[in-house]
PAKOLRO-279159 format. One record per residue (C-alpha): residue number from 0; residue in one letter; x, y, z; chain. Coordinates in Angstrom, 3 decimals. Layout:
<sites>
<site seq="NUM" type="a" east="X" north="Y" up="Z" mol="A"/>
...
</sites>
This chain:
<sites>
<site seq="0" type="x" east="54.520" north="132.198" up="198.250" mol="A"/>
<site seq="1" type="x" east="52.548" north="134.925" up="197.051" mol="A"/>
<site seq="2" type="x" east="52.798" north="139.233" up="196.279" mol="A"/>
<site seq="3" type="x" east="50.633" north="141.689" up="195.137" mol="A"/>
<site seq="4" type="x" east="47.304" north="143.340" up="196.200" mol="A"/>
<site seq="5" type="x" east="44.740" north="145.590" up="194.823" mol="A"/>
<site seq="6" type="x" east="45.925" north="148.868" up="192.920" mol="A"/>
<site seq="7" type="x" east="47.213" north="150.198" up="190.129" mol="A"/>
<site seq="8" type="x" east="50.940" north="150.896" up="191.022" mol="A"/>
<site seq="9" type="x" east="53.809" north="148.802" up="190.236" mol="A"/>
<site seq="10" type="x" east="53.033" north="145.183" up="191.718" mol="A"/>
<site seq="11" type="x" east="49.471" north="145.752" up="192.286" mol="A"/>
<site seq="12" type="x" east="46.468" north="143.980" up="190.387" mol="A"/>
<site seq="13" type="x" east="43.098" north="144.667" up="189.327" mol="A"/>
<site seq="14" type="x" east="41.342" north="141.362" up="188.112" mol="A"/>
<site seq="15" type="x" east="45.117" north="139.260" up="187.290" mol="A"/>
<site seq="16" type="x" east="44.457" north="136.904" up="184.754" mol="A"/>
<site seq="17" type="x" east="47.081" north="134.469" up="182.720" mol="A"/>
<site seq="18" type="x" east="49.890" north="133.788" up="184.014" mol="A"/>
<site seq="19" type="x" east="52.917" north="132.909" up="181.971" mol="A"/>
<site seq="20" type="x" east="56.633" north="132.017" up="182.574" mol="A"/>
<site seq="21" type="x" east="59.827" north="132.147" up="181.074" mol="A"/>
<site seq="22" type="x" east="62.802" north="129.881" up="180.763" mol="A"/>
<site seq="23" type="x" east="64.291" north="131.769" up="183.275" mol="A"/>
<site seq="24" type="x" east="61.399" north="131.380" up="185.638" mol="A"/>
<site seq="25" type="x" east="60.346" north="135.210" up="185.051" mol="A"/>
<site seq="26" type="x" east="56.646" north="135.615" up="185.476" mol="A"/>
<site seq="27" type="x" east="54.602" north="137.036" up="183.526" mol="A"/>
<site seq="28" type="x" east="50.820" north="138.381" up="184.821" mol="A"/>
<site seq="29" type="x" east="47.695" north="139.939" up="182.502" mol="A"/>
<site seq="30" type="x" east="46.234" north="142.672" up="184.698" mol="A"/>
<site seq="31" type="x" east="42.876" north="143.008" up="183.102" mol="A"/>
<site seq="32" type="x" east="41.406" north="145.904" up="185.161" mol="A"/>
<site seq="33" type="x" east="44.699" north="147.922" up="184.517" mol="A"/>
<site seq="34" type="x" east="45.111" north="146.920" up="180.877" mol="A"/>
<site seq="35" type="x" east="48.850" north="146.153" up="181.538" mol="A"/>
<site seq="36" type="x" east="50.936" north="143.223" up="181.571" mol="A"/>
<site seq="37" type="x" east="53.658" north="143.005" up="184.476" mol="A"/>
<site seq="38" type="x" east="56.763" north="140.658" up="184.977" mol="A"/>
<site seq="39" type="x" east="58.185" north="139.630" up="187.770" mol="A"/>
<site seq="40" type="x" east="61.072" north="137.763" up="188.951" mol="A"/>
<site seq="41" type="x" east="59.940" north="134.062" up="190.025" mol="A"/>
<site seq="42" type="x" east="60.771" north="135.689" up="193.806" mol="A"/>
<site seq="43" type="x" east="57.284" north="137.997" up="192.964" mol="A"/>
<site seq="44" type="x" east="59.904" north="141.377" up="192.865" mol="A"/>
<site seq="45" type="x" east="58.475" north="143.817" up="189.965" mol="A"/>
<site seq="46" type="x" east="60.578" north="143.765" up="187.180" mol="A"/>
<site seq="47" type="x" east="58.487" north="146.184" up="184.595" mol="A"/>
<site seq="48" type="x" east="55.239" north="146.579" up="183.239" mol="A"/>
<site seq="49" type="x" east="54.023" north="147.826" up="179.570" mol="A"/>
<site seq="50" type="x" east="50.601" north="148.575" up="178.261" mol="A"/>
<site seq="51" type="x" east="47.846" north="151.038" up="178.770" mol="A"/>
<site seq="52" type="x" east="44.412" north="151.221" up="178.231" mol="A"/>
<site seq="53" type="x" east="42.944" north="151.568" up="174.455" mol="A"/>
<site seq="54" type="x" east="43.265" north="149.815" up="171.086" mol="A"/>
<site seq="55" type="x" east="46.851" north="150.955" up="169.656" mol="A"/>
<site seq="56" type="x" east="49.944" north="148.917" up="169.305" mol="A"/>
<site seq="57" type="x" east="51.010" north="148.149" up="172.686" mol="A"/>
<site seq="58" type="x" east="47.356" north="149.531" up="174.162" mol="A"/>
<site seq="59" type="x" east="45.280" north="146.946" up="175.595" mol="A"/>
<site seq="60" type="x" east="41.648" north="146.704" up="176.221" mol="A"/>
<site seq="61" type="x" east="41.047" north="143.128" up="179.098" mol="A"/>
<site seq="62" type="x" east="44.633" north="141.466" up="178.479" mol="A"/>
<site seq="63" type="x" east="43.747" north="137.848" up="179.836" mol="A"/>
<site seq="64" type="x" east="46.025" north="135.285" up="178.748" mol="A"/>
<site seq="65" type="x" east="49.661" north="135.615" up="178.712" mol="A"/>
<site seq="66" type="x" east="52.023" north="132.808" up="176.560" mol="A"/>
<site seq="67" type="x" east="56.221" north="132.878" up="176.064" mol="A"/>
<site seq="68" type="x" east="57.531" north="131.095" up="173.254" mol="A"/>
<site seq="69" type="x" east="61.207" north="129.499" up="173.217" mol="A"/>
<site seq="70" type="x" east="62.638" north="133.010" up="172.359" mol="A"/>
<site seq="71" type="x" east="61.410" north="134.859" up="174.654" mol="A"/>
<site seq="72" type="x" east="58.531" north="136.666" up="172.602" mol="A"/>
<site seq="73" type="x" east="55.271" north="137.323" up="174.598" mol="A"/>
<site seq="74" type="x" east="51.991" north="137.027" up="173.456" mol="A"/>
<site seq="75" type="x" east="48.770" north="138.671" up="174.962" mol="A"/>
<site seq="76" type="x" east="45.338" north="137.975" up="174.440" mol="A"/>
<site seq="77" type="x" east="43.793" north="141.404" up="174.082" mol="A"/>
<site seq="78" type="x" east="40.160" north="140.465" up="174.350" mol="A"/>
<site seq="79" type="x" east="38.072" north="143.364" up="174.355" mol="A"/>
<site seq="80" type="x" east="40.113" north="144.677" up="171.153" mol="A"/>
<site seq="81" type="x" east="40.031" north="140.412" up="169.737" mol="A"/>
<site seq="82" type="x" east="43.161" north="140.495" up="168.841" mol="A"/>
<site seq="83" type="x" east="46.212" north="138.952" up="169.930" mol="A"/>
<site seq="84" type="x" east="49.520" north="141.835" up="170.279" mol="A"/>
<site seq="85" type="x" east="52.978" north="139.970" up="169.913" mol="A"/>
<site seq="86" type="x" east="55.990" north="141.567" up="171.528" mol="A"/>
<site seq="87" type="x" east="59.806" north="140.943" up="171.448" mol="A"/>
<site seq="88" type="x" east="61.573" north="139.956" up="174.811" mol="A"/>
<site seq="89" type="x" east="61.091" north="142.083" up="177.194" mol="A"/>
<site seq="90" type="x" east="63.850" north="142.975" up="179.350" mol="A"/>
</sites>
């Protein structure tokens, strides 16, 4: 199985990197070349996305890796920015 192709709408990647899942089997993708992080149900069928490019809350310069933790919360190597952002679950 597999989705996605180059772009920058909804379901589209530039340079994916880190993958993550849930414990609902939700997937979770760093698009590095559009700063963004999109999920996606374990099916591949865009859920949402969050993130833009820059060095704010939420703003992401190269997200690359992608973890869940048992609640839910995501965390997102932002490496051009070294930091790591921490966000609540995301519906």
């Amino acid at each position: 199985n597999e989705w996605g192709s180059e772009g920058n709408a909804p379901g589209q990647f530039q340079f994916p990197q880190g993958v993550a899942t849930d414990a609902i089997g939700n997937v979770y993708v760093g698009d590095t070349g559009n700063n963004r992080v999109q999920k996606f149900t374990h099916d591949g069928d865009f859920v949402c996305q969050w993130g833009s490019a820059g060095s704010g809350p939420g703003e992401f310069n190269a997200p690359i890796g992608v973890a869940i933790d048992a609640e839910g919360s995501v965390f997102v190597t932002d490496s051009e920015n070294d930091r790591i952002q921490v966000f609540g679950p995301v519906a």
